[in-house]
C-alpha positions in Angstrom: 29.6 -40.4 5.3 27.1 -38.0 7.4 29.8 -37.2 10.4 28.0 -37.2 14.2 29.5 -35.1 16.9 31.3 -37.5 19.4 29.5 -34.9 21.7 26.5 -34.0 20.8 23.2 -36.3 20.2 21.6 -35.8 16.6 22.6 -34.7 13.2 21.3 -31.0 13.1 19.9 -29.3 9.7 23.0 -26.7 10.2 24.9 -29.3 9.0 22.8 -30.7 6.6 22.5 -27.7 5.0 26.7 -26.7 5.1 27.6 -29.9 3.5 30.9 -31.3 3.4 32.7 -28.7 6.4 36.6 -28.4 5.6 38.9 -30.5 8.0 41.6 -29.7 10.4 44.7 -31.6 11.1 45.0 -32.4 14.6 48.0 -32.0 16.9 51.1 -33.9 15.8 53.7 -33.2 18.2 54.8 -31.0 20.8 54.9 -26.6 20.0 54.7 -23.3 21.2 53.5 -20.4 21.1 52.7 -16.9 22.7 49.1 -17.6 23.5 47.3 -21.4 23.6 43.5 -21.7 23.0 41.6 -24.5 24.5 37.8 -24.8 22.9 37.6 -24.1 19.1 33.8 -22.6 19.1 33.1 -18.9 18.6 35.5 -17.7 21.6 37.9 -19.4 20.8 38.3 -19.0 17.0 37.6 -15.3 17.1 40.3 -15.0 19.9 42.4 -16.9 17.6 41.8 -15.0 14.5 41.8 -11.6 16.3 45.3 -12.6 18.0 46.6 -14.0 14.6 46.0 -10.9 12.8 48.1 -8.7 15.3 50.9 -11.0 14.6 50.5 -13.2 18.0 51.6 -16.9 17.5 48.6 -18.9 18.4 47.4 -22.5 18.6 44.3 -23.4 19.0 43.0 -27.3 19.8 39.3 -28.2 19.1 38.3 -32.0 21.3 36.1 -32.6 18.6 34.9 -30.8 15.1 34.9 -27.0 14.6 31.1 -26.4 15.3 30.3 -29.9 17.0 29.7 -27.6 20.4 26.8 -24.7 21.1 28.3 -22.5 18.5 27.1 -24.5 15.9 23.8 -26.3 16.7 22.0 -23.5 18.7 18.7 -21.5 18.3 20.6 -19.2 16.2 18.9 -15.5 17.9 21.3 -12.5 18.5 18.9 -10.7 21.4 19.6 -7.7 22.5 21.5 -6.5 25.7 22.6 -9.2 28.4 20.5 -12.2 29.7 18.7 -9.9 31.6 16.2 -6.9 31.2 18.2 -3.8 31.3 16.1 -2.6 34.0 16.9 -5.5 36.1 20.6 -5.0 36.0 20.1 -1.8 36.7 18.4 -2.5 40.2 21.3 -4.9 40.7 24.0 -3.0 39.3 23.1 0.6 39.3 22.8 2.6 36.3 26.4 3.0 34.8 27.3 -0.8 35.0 24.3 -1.9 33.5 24.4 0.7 30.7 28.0 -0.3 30.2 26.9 -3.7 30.0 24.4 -2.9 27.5 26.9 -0.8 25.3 29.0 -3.8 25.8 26.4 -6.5 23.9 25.4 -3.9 21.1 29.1 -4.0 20.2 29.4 -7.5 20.2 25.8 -7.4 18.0 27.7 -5.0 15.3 30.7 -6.4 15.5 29.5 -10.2 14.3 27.6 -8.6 11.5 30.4 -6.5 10.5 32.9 -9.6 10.9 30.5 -11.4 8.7 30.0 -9.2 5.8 33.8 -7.8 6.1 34.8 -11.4 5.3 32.0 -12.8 2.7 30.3 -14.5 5.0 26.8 -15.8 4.0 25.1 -16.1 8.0 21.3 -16.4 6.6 20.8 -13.2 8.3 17.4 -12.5 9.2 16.1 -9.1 11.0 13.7 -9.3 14.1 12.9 -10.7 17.3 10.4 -10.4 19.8 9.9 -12.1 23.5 6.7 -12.9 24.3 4.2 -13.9 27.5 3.1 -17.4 28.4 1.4 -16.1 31.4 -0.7 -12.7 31.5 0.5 -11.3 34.7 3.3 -9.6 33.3 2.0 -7.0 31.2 3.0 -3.9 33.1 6.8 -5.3 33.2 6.9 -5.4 29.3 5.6 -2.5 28.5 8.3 -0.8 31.2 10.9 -3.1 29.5 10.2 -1.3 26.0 9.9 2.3 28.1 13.2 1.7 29.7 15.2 0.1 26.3 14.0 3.4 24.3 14.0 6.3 27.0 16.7 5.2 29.2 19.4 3.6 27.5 18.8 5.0 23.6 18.0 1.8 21.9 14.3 2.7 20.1 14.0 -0.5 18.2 11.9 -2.5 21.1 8.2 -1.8 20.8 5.5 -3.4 22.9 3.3 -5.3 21.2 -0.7 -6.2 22.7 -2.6 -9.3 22.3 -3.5 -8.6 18.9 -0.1 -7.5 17.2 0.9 -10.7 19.3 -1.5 -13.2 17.6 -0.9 -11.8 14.3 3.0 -11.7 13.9 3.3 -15.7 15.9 0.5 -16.6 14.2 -0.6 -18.4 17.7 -2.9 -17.4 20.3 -0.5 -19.4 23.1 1.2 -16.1 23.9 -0.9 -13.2 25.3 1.6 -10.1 24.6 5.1 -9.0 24.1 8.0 -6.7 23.2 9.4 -6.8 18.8 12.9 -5.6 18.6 13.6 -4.3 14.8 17.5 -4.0 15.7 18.4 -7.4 15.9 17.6 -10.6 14.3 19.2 -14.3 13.7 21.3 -16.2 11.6 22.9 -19.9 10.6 25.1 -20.4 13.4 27.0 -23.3 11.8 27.8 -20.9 8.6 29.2 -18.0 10.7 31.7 -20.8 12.7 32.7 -22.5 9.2 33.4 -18.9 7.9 35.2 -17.7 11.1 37.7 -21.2 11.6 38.4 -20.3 7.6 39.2 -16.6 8.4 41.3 -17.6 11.4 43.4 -20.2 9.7 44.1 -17.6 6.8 45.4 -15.4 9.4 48.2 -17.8 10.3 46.5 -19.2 13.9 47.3 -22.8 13.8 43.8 -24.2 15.0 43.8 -28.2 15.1 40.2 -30.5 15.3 40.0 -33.6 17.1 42.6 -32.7 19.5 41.8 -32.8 23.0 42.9 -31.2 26.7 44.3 -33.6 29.1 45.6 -31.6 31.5 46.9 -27.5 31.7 49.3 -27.0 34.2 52.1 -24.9 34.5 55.9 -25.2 34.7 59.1 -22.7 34.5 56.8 -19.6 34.4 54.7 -21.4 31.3 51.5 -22.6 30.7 51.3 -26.4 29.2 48.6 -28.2 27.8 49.1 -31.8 27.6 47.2 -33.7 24.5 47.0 -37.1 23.6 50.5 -36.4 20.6 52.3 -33.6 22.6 52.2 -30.3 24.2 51.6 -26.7 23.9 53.8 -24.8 26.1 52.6 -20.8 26.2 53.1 -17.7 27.5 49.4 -17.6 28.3 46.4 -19.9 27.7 42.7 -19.2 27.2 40.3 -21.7 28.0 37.3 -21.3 25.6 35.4 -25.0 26.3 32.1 -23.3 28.0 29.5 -26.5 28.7 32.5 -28.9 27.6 35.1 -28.1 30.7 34.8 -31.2 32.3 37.7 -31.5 34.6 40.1 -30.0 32.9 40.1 -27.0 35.3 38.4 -26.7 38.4 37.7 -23.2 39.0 35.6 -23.0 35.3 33.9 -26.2 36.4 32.9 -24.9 40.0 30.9 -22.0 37.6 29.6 -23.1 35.1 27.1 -26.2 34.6 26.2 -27.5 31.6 22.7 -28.2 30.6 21.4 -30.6 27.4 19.1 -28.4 25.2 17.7 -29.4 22.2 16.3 -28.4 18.6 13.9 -29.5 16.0 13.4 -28.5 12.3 10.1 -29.1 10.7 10.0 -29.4 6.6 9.2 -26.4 5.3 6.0 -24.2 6.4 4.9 -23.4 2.7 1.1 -24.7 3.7 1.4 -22.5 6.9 1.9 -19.0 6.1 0.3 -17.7 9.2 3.2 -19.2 11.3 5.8 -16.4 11.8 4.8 -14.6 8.5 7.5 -12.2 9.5 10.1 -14.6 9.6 11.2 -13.1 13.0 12.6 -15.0 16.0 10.9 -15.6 18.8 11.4 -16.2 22.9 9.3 -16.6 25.6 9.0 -16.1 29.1 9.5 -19.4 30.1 12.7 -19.9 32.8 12.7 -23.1 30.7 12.5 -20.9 27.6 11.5 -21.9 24.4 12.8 -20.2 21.4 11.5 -20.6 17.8 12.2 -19.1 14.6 11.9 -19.7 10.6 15.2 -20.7 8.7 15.4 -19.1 5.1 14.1 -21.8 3.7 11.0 -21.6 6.2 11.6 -24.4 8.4 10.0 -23.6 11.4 13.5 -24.5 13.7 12.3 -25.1 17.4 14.3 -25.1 21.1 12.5 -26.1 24.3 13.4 -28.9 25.9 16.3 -28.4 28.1 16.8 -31.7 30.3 19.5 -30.9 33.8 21.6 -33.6 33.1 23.7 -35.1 30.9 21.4 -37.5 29.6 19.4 -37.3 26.1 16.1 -38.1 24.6 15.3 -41.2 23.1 13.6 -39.8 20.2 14.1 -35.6 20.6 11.9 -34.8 17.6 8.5 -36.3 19.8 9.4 -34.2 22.8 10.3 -31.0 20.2 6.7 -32.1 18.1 4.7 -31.8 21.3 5.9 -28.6 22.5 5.3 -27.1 18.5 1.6 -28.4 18.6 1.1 -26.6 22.3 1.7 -23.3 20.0 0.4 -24.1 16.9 -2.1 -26.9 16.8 -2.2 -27.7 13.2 1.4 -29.0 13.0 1.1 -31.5 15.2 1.2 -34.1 12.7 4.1 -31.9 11.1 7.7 -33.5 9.8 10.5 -32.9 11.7 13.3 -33.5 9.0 16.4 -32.9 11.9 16.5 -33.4 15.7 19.8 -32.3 17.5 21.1 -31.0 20.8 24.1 -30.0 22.9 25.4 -28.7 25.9 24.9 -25.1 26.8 27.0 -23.3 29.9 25.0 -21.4 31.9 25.9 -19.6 35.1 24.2 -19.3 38.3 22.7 -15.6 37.8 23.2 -16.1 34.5 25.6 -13.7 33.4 28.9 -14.4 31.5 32.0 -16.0 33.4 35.3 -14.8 33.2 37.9 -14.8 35.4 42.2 -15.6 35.6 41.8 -19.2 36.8 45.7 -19.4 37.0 48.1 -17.3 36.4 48.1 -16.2 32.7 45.1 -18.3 32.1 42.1 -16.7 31.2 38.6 -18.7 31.4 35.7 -17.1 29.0 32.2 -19.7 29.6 28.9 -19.4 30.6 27.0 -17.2 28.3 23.7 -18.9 29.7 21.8 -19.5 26.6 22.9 -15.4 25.5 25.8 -16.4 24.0 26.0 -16.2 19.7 26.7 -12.5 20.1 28.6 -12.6 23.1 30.9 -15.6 22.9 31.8 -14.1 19.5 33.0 -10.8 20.8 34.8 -12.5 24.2 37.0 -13.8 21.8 37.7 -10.3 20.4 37.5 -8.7 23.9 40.5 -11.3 25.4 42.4 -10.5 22.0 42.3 -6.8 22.7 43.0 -7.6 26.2 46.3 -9.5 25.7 47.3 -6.9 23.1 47.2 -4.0 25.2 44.7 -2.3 23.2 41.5 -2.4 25.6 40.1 -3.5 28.6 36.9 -3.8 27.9 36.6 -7.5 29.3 36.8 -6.2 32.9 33.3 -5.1 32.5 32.5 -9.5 32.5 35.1 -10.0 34.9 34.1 -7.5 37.3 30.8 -9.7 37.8 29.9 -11.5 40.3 29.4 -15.1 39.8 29.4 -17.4 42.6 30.0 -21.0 42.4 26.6 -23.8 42.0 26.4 -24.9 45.7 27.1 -28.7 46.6 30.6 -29.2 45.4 31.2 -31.7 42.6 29.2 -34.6 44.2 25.9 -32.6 44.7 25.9 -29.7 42.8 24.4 -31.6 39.8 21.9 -33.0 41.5 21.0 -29.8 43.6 20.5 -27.7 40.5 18.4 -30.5 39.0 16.0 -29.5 41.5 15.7 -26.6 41.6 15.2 -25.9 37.9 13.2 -28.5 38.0 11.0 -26.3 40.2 11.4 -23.4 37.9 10.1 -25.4 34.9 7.3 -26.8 37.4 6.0 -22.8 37.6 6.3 -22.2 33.8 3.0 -24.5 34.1 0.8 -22.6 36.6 
């Protein structure tokens, strides 16, 4: 029987194309351990696996299936660098943060490739990616974007592309130029979490599906996480649950909102070899961005319909069909074999969350739509952290995220409007 996520609307060709995904037991009964991980997506399985390995006693509890959340249904593109333009940290940050920052993601890039191939991991790894402009104002900023990535902060793999180069490698004339970056590229999202919950389990973290978070409190110097069948009780607690926080804790929810996003695949493009002939993936200017890229198989798989509340689509595949035939014309009468989508955390400036919610407890969310790379290596990061072996993580917790104004009554309905401005502008 075809299993659908208890929390997310569609079945997604990730899936489809993993078969049969091995099962975990959940929680029987009340343990302890060192360290307790709430969220079982990339975070919180590498934390898990990374802890494991040092000989930490971990458990690790999963609400619904390993890969049911964003680490396994999203657009699959590693990026480059934080959310944001290097420059534009740097005129927010100053030069040494923002290089830091940027040293900081191209470790967390080599560090899930290595992971991958170190452990056998087929991810469908694909090189390339470019970002691209829907509006032709911009020009000057791309071509200081590439300038800045090269000259300024050694990364020479970002080249800026003009209207032509443009055209030829989308195969579309919707997008008027951009930036290709040759050191990076995208994978199967779904295959790296399958692999990674395998790896941490055979490194003796006990990681449980189907097990949910009640309530975390603490008691006698101990963190405890109440379930539905028992307890953990800890020394310390991560929570790893990103868009899924609910109100488990408060602080994490105050941060980070969760948005519905949502995915199409086409059948395969075999009659359409001008579309992404490369096979590179691509993003666009959009704040509502869409994101697009060809599957091994040459799916065309395609994001852009991100809805502000917790509601879903009728039918996602005819809103994910109309925005495909805005870029490419002749598929509008294409298949769309899959239609899926999910919650995504994102932040108010858009930058990664982390902070100690409560003593001993550690809160890693909000990657904001930047996360495959970055969620992957937050895991590693808090690992390091609560061996004693690095503190890199300061360099996320040392940002300043301030809470979505409005409080839990209007904070929802606040942000609604004002990305629904922001999507309003992508128009004109």
């Amino acid at each position: 029987m075809t299993w659908q996520s208890p929390i997310a609307p569609g079945i997604s060709w990730y899936q489809a194309s993993v078969g049969e995904r091995p099962e975990y037991p959940a929680l029987d009964g009340s343990v302890t351990a060192d360290v307790a991980i709430i969220g079982g997506g990339f975070t919180g399985l590498q934390a898990a696996y990374n802890l494991a390995r040092l000989g930490v006693s971990v458990v690790l509890i999963e609400g619904g299936r390993f890969g049911d959340g964003a680490s396994g249904r999203n657009g699959g593109q590693l990026g480059t660098g934080q959310r944001a333009w290097p420059a534009e940290l740097e005129a927010e940050l100053g030069f040494e943060r923002s290089k830091a920052l940027f040293d900081l993601a191209e470790n967390a890039k080599h560090y899930l490739l290595d992971f991958a191939e170190q452990h056998g991991i087929d991810i469908d790894y694909l090189p390339g990616q470019m970002n691209v402009a829907h509006k032709r104002g911009w020009e000057s900023d791309y071509r200081k974007d590439a300038e800045v990535m090269a000259y300024r902060y050694g990364y020479p793999h970002v080249s800026f592309m003009d209207r032509e180069e443009t055209h030829e490698r989308i195969g579309s004339t919707r997008y008027h130029y951009g930036v290709r970056d040759t050191g990076t590229g995208h994978i199967h999202p779904l295959k790296l979490l399958v692999g990674l919950a395998k790896v941490a389990a055979a490194a003796g973290a006990r990681i449980h599906e189907m097990t949910s978070a009640s309530a975390i409190r603490q008691a006698g110097g101990k963190t405890v996480i109440d379930t539905p069948k028992g307890t953990i009780t800890a020394d310390r607690a991560l929570i790893a649950t990103n868009a899924y926080i609910g109100n488990l804790e408060p602080v994490t929810a105050a941060h980070v909102m969760p948005i519905r996003s949502f995915i199409g695949a086409t059948e395969p493009l075999d009659r359409f070899p001008q579309v992404l002939k490369g096979s590179e993936a691509v993003a666009d200017s959009r704040f509502v961005v869409r994101y697009f890229r060809k599957s091994r198989d040459g799916r065309l798989l395609f994001g852009g319909r991100e809805a502000y509340t917790a509601d879903s689509p009728r039918n996602i595949s005819t809103h994910i069909r109309r925005q495909i035939a805005e870029i490419y014309p002749d598929l509008k009468d294409i298949e769309i074999t899959h239609g899926w989508g999910g919650s995504v955390g994102i932040t108010l400036p858009r930058k990664p969350f982390s902070r100690d919610v409560m003593p001993g407890v550690t809160s890693l969310a909000g990657y904001s739509g930047h996360g495959v790379m970055l969620s992957n290596y937050s895991g590693k990061m808090y690992a390091d952290t609560v061996a004693g072996n690095a503190r890199e993580l300061d360099l996320l917790k040392d940002l300043k995220i301030p809470p979505f104004p409005g409080g839990a009554r209007l904070r929802k309905p606040l942000l609604f409007l004002a990305l629904t401005w922001y999507a309003l502008r992508d128009r004109f």
